[in-house]
DRENSE-195284 format. One record per residue (C-alpha): z negated, x negated, y negated; residue in one letter; residue number from 1. Coordinates in pm, 1 decimal. Layout:
<lummis>
LUMMI         zz         xx         yy   aa     i
LUMMI          Z          X          Y    A   NUM
...
</lummis>
This chain:
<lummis>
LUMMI         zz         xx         yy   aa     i
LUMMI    -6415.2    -2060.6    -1600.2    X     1
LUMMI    -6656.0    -1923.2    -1623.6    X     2
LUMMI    -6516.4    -1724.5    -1871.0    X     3
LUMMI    -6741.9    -1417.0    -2066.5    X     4
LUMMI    -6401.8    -1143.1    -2235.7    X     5
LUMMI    -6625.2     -838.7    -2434.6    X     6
LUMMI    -6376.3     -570.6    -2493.6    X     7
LUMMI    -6545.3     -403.6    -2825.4    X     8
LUMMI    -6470.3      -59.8    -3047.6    X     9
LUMMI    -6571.4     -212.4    -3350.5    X    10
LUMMI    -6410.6     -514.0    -3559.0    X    11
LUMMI    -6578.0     -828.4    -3653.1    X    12
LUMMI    -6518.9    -1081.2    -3879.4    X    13
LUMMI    -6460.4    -1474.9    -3782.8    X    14
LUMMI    -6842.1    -1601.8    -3868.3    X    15
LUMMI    -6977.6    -1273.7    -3654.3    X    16
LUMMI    -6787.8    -1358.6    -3368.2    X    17
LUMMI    -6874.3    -1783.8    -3345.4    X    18
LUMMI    -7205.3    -1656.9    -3378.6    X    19
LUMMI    -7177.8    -1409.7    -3104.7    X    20
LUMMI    -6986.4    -1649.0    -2895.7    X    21
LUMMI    -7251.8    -1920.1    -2971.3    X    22
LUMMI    -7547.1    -1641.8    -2870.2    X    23
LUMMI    -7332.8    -1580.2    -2529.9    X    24
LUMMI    -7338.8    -1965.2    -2463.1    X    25
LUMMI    -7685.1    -2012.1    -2445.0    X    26
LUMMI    -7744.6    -1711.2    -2270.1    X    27
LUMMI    -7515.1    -1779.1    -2047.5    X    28
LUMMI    -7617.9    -2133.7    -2048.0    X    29
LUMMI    -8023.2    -2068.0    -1985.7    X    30
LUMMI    -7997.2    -1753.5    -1709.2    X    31
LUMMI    -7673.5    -1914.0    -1518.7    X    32
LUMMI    -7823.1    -2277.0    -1568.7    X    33
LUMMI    -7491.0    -2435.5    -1596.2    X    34
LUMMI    -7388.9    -2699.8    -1916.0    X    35
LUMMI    -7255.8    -2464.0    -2220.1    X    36
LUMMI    -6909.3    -2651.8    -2178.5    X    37
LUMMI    -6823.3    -2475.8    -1892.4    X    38
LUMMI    -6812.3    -2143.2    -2095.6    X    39
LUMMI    -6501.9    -1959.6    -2258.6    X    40
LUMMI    -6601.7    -1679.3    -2468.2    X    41
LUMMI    -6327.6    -1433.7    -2545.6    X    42
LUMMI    -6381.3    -1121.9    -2847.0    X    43
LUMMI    -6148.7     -844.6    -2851.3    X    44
LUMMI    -6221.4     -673.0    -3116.0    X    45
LUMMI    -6010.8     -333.6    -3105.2    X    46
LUMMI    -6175.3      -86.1    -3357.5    X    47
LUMMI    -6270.7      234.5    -3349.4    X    48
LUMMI    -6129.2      406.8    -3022.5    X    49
LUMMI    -6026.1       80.2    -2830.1    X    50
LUMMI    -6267.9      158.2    -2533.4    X    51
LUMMI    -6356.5      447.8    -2420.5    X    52
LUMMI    -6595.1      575.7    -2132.6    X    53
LUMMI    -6428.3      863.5    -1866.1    X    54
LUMMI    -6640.7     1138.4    -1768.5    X    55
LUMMI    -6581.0     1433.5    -1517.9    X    56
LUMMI    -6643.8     1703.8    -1803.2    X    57
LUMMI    -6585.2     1655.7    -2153.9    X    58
LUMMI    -6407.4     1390.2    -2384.6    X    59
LUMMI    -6431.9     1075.6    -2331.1    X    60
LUMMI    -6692.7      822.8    -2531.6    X    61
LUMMI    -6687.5      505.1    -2703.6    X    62
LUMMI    -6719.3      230.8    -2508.3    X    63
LUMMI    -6726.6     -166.8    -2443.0    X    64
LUMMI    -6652.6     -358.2    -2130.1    X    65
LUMMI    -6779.0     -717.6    -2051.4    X    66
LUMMI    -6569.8     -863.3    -1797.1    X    67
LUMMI    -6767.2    -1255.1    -1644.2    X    68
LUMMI    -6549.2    -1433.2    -1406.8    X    69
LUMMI    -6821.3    -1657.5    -1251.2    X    70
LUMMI    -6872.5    -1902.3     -944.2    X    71
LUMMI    -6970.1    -1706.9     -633.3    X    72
LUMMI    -7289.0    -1808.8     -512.1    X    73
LUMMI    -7509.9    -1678.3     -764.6    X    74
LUMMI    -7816.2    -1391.6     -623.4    X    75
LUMMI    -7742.5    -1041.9     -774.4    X    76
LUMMI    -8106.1    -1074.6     -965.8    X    77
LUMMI    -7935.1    -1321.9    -1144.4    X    78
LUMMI    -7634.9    -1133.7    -1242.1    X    79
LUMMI    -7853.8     -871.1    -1341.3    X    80
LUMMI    -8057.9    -1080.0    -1552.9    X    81
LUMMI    -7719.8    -1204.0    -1715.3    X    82
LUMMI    -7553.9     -809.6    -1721.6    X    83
LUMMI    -7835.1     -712.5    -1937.6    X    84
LUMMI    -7897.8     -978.7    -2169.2    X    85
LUMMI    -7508.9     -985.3    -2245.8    X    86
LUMMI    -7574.2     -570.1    -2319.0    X    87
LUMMI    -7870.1     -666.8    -2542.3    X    88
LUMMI    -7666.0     -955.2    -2756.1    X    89
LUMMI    -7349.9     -673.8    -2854.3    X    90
LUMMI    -7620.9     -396.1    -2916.2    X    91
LUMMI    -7761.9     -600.8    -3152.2    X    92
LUMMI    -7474.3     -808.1    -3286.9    X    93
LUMMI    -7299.8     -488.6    -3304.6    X    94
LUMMI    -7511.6     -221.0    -3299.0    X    95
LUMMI    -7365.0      -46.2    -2991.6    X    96
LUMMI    -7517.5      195.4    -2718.5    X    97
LUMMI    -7636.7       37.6    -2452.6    X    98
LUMMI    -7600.9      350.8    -2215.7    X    99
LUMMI    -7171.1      303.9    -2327.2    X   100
LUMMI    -7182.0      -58.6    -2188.0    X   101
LUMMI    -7038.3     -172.8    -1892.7    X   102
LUMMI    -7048.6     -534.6    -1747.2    X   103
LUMMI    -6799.9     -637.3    -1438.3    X   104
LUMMI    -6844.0     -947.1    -1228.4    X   105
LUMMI    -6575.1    -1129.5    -1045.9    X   106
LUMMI    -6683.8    -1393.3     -827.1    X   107
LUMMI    -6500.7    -1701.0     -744.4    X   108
LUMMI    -6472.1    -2000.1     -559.6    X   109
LUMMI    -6524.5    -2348.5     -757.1    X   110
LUMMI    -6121.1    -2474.5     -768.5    X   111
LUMMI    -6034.4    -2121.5     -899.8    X   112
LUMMI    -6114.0    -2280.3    -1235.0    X   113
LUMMI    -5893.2    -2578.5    -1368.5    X   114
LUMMI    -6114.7    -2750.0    -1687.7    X   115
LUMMI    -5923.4    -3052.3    -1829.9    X   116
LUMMI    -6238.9    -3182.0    -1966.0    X   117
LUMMI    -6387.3    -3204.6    -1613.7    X   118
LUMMI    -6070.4    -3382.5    -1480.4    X   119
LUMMI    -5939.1    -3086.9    -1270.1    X   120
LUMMI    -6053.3    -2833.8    -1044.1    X   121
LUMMI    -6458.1    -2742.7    -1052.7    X   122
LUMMI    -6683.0    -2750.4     -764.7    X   123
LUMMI    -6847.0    -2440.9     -584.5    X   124
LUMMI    -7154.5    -2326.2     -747.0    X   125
LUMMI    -7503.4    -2473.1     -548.1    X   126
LUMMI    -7873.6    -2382.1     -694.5    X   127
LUMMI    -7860.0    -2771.4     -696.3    X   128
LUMMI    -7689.5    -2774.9    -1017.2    X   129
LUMMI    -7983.7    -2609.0    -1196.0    X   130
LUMMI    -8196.8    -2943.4    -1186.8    X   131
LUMMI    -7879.2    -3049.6    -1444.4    X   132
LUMMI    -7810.6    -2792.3    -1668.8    X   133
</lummis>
């Protein structure tokens, strides 16, 4: 963790998705200001009428849903900055609707996340970690 999971209606090929995945890094990298190696990026491509959007009248509408499981700690100007520039890399990666969009956020401490490449639990997020990244 952190860990980025875009539920899409569309398919993608292989090369589409590294580059998407490679797009979320940085993003994720410059607005979070964490190292890139932190980040798993997961595509779920399900076609046409995988997601779909509830409403209180009518049929529902195509959707996507971008789940980040982040360390707590982080302001919610932040998260916002993150929400939208994630909405702005699969509208035009995959020419979506932005209004059909939905990004989730679940917060967590530092040793919910087990990284082998770290040597075992992370640490709780601190805006010290920005002078790093």
């Amino acid at each position: 963790m952190p860990s980025i999971q875009v539920d899409l209606p569309v398919t993608a090929d292989e090369a589409t998705k590294q580059a998407f995945a490679e797009r979320i890094g940085a993003v994720y990298a410059g607005i979070m200001q964490v190292h890139r190696d932190l980040l798993t990026v997961s595509i779920h491509d399900l076609g046409r009428g995988g997601v779909w959007r509830c409403h209180e009248s009518g049929p529902p509408t195509p959707s996507a849903l971008i789940m980040c499981d982040i360390r707590k700690g982080r302001p919610a100007e932040v998260r916002a900055r993150l929400a939208q520039s994630l909405i702005d890399a699969c509208v035009e990666t995959f020419a979506l609707d932005a209004l059909w969009l939905k990004v989730e956020f679940t917060q967590h401490d530092g040793d919910d996340m087990y990284h082998p490449h770290l040597g075992g639990f992370n640490t709780d997020w601190t805006a010290d970690e920005r002078s790093t990244a």
